[in-house]
C-alpha positions as CSV (number, residue, x, y, z in Angstrom):
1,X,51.5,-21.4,1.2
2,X,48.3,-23.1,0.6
3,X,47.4,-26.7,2.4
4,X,44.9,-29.1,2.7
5,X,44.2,-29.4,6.6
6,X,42.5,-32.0,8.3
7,X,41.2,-30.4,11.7
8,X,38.8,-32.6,13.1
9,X,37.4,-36.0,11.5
10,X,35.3,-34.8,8.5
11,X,36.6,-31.5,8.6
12,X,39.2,-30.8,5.5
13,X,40.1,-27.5,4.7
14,X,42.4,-25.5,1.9
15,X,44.1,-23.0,3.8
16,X,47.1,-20.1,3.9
17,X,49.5,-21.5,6.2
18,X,52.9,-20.3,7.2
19,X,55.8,-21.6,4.8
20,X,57.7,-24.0,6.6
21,X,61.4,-22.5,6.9
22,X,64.6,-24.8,6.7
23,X,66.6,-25.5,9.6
24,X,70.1,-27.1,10.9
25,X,69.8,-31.0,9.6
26,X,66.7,-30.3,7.0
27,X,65.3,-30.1,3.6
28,X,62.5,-28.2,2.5
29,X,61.0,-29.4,-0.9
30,X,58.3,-27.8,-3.1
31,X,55.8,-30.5,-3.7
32,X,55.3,-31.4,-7.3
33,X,52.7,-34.5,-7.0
34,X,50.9,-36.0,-4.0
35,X,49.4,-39.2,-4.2
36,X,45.8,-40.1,-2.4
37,X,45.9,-43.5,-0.5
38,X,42.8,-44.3,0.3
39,X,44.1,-44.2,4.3
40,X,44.1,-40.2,3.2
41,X,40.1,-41.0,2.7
42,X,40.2,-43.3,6.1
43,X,41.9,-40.7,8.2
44,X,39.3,-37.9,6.8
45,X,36.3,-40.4,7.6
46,X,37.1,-41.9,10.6
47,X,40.5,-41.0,12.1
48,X,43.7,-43.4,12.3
49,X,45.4,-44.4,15.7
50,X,48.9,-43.2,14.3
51,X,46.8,-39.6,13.0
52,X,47.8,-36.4,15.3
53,X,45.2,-33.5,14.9
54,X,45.5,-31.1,13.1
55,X,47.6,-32.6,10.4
56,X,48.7,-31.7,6.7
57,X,48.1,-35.1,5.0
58,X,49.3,-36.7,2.3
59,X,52.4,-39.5,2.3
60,X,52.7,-40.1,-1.2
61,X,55.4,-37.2,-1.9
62,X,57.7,-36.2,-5.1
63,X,59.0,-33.0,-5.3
64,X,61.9,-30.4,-5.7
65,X,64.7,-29.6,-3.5
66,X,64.2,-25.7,-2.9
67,X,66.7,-25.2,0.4
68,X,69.2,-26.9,2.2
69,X,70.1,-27.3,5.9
70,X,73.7,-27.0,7.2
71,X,75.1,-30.2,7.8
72,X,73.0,-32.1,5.1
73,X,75.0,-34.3,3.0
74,X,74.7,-35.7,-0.5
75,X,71.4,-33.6,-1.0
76,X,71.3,-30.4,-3.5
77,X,68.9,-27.7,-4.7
78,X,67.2,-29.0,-7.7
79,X,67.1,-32.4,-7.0
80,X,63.6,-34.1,-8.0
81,X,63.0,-36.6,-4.7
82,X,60.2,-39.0,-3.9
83,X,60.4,-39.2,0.0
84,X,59.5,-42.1,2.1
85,X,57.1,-41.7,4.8
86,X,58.3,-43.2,7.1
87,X,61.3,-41.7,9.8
88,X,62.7,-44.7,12.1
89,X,64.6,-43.1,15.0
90,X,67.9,-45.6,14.3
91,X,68.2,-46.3,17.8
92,X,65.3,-48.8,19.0
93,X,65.7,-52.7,19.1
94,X,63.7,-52.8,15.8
95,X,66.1,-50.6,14.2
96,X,69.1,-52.0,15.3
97,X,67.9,-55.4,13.7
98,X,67.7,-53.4,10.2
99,X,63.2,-53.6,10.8
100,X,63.3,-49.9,10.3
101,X,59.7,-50.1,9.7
102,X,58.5,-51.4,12.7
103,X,60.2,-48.3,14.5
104,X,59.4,-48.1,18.3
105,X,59.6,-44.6,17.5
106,X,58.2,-44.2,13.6
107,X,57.4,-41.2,12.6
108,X,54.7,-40.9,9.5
109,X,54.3,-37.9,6.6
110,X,50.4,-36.9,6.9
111,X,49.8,-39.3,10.3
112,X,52.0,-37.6,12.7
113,X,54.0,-35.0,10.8
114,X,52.5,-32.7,8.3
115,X,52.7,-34.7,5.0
116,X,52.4,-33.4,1.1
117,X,49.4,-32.0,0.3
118,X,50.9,-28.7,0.5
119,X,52.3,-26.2,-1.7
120,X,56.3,-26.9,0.4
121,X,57.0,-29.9,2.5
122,X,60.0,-29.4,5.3
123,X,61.7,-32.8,6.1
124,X,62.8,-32.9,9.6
125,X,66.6,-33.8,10.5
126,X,65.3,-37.5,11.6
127,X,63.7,-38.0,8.1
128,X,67.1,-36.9,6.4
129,X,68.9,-38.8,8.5
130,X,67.3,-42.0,8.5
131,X,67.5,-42.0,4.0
132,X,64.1,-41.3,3.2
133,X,65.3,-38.9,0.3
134,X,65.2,-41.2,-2.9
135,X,66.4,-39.4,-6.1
136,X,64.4,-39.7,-9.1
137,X,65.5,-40.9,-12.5
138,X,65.5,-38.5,-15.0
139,X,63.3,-40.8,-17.4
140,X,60.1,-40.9,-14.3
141,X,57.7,-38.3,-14.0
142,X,56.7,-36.8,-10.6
143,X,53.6,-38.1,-11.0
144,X,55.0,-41.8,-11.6
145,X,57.1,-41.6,-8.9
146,X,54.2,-41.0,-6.0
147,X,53.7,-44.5,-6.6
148,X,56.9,-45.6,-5.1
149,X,55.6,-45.6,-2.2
150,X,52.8,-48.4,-2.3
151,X,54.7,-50.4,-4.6
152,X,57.5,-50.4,-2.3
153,X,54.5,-51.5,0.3
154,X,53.1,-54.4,-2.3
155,X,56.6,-55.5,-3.2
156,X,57.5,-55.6,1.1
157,X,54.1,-58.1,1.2
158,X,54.9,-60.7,-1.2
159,X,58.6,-61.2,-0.1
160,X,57.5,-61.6,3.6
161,X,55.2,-63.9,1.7
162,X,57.5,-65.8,-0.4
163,X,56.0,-66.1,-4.0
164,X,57.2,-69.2,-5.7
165,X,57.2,-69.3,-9.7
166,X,54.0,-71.6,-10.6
167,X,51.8,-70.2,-7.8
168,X,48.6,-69.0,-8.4
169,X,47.1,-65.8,-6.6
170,X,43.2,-64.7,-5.7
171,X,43.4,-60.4,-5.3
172,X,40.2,-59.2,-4.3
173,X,40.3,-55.6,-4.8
174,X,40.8,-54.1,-8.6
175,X,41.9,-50.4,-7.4
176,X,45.8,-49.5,-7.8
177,X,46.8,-51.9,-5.3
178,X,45.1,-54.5,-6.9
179,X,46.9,-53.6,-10.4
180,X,50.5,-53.3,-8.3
181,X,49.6,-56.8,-7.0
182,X,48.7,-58.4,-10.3
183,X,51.9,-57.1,-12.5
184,X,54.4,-57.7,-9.8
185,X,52.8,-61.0,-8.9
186,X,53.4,-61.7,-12.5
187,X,56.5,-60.5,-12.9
188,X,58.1,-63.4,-9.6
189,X,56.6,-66.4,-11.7
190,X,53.0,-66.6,-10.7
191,X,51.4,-68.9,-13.6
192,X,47.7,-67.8,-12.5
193,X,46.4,-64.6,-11.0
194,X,42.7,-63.7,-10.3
195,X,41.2,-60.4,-9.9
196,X,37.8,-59.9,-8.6
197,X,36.3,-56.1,-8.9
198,X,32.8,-55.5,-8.3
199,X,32.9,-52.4,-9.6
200,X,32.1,-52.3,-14.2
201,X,34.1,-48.6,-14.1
202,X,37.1,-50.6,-12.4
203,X,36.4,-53.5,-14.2
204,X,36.8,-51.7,-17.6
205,X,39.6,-49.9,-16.2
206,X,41.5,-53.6,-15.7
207,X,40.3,-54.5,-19.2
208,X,42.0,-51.9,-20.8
209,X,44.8,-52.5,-19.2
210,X,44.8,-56.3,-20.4
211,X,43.8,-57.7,-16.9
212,X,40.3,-59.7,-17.0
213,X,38.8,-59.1,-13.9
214,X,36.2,-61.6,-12.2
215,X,32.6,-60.3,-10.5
216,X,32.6,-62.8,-7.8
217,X,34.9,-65.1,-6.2
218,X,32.7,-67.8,-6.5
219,X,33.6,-67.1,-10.4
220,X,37.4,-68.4,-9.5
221,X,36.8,-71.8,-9.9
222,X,40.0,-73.4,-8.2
223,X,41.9,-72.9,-4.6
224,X,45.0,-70.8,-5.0
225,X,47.8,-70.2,-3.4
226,X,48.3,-66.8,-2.4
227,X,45.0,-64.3,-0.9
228,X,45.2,-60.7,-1.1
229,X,42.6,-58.8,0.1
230,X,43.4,-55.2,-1.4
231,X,39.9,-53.8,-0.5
232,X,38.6,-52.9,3.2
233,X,35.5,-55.4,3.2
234,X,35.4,-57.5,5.8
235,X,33.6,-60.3,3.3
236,X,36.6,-60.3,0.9
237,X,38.8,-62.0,3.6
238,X,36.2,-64.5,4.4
239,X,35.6,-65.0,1.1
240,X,38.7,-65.5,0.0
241,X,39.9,-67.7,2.6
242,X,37.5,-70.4,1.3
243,X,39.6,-70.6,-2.0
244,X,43.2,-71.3,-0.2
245,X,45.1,-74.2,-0.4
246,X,46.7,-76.0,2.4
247,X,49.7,-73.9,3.6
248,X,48.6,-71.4,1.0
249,X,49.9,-67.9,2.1
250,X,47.3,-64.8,2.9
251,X,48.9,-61.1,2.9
252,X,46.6,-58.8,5.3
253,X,47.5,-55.6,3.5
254,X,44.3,-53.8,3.7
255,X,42.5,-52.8,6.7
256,X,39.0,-53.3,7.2
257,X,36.0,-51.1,7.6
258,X,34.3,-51.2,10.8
259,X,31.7,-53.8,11.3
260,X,28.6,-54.5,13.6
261,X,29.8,-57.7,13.3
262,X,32.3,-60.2,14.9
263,X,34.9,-62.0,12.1
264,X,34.3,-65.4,12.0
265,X,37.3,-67.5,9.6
């Protein structure tokens, strides 16, 4: 089958590899859509501490159920599947407290364990174990369902949050995150919510999806209650913080690009 390899930082390659087969406990899917996340584009720039060379990526998985392992329950050929990434091992303190994702043990699609930018994908007896098999609705298409994954992630960062109807909400960022962020933040009771996108391609993007993005946060022109910085520059988060309230909230969802310089808040 063919695969896009990551060997060494910088070096991705689309090559013949050896078709994963099923074993006792698995699932092998053929992949039918694989999201990028831009931590796909991190790892291939400058590596990730949970990354194992060399590695399949890709974590943003739908696909087809082609074989079976013995002993797997509840799963069929045919079935169309988004998988979550994640594999908790069920047994740590974390797990045991139902923080599955915190895992002493987590395993990762496309950090750790060859992910879905792959012609077949084989799920490993932990991954099948622990639910990370999700069944798709007939009425979703593949390619709708790879972004189960990072709205599962956005919806996991405002209810650790707490969104309250009639808060207002500064996202700095206007990619997909930034669009997941605005609609859900709309959708629990937000009464305001600002984008800034310093990009005009993104920017026209967001218009024609009905969303007005701002240029510069000095455009928002009142504190808010919620910060999300869905980009990776450092200045976005000191930025931003300027324009919270007292006791406003701040979700640290994405990770920063490395800087010469120290943070200051």
């Amino acid at each position: 089958m063919k695969a896009a390899v990551l060997r060494q930082i910088g070096d991705l390659r689309v090559e013949e590899v050896d078709t994963p087969q099923c074993g006792r406990g698995e699932v092998l899917i053929r992949v039918e859509s694989c999201g990028i996340c831009r931590t796909d584009l991190k790892m291939y720039r400058e590596g990730q501490r949970d990354l194992r060379l060399p590695r399949i990526l890709g974590h943003e998985v739908t696909g087809t159920v082609v074989e079976v392992g013995h002993e797997v329950r509840g799963v069929f050929e045919g079935d169309r599947i988004q998988v979550a990434p994640g594999f908790s091992c069920g047994r740590c303190r974390f797990c045991l407290q139902g923080m599955f994702n915190i895992c002493d043990n987590l395993s990762i699609l496309g950090f750790d364990h060859d992910g879905g930018f792959s012609d077949y994908l084989l799920l490993p007896e932990e991954a099948v174990r622990s639910g990370c098999l999700n069944p798709i609705p007939s009425n979703l298409s593949f390619n709708e369902a790879t972004l189960a994954e990072p709205v599962a992630c956005c919806i996991n960062g405002l209810e650790r949050a707490g969104v309250n109807v009639g808060d207002t909400a500064l996202i700095i960022g206007g990619g997909v995150i930034g669009n997941i962020f605005y609609h859900l933040l709309r959708l629990t009771g937000a009464s305001r919510v600002f984008v800034v996108e310093t990009s005009p391609n993104r920017r026209e993007f967001m218009r024609k999806n009905r969303i007005e993005a701002l240029e510069s946060v000095e455009s928002v022109q009142e504190e808010v209650d919620i910060l999300i910085p869905a980009c990776s520059d450092p200045s976005a988060l000191i930025e931003g913080m300027k324009m919270v309230k007292k006791r406003g909230k701040v979700i640290l969802f994405s990770g920063s690009s490395p800087s010469p310089h120290p943070m200051v808040l």
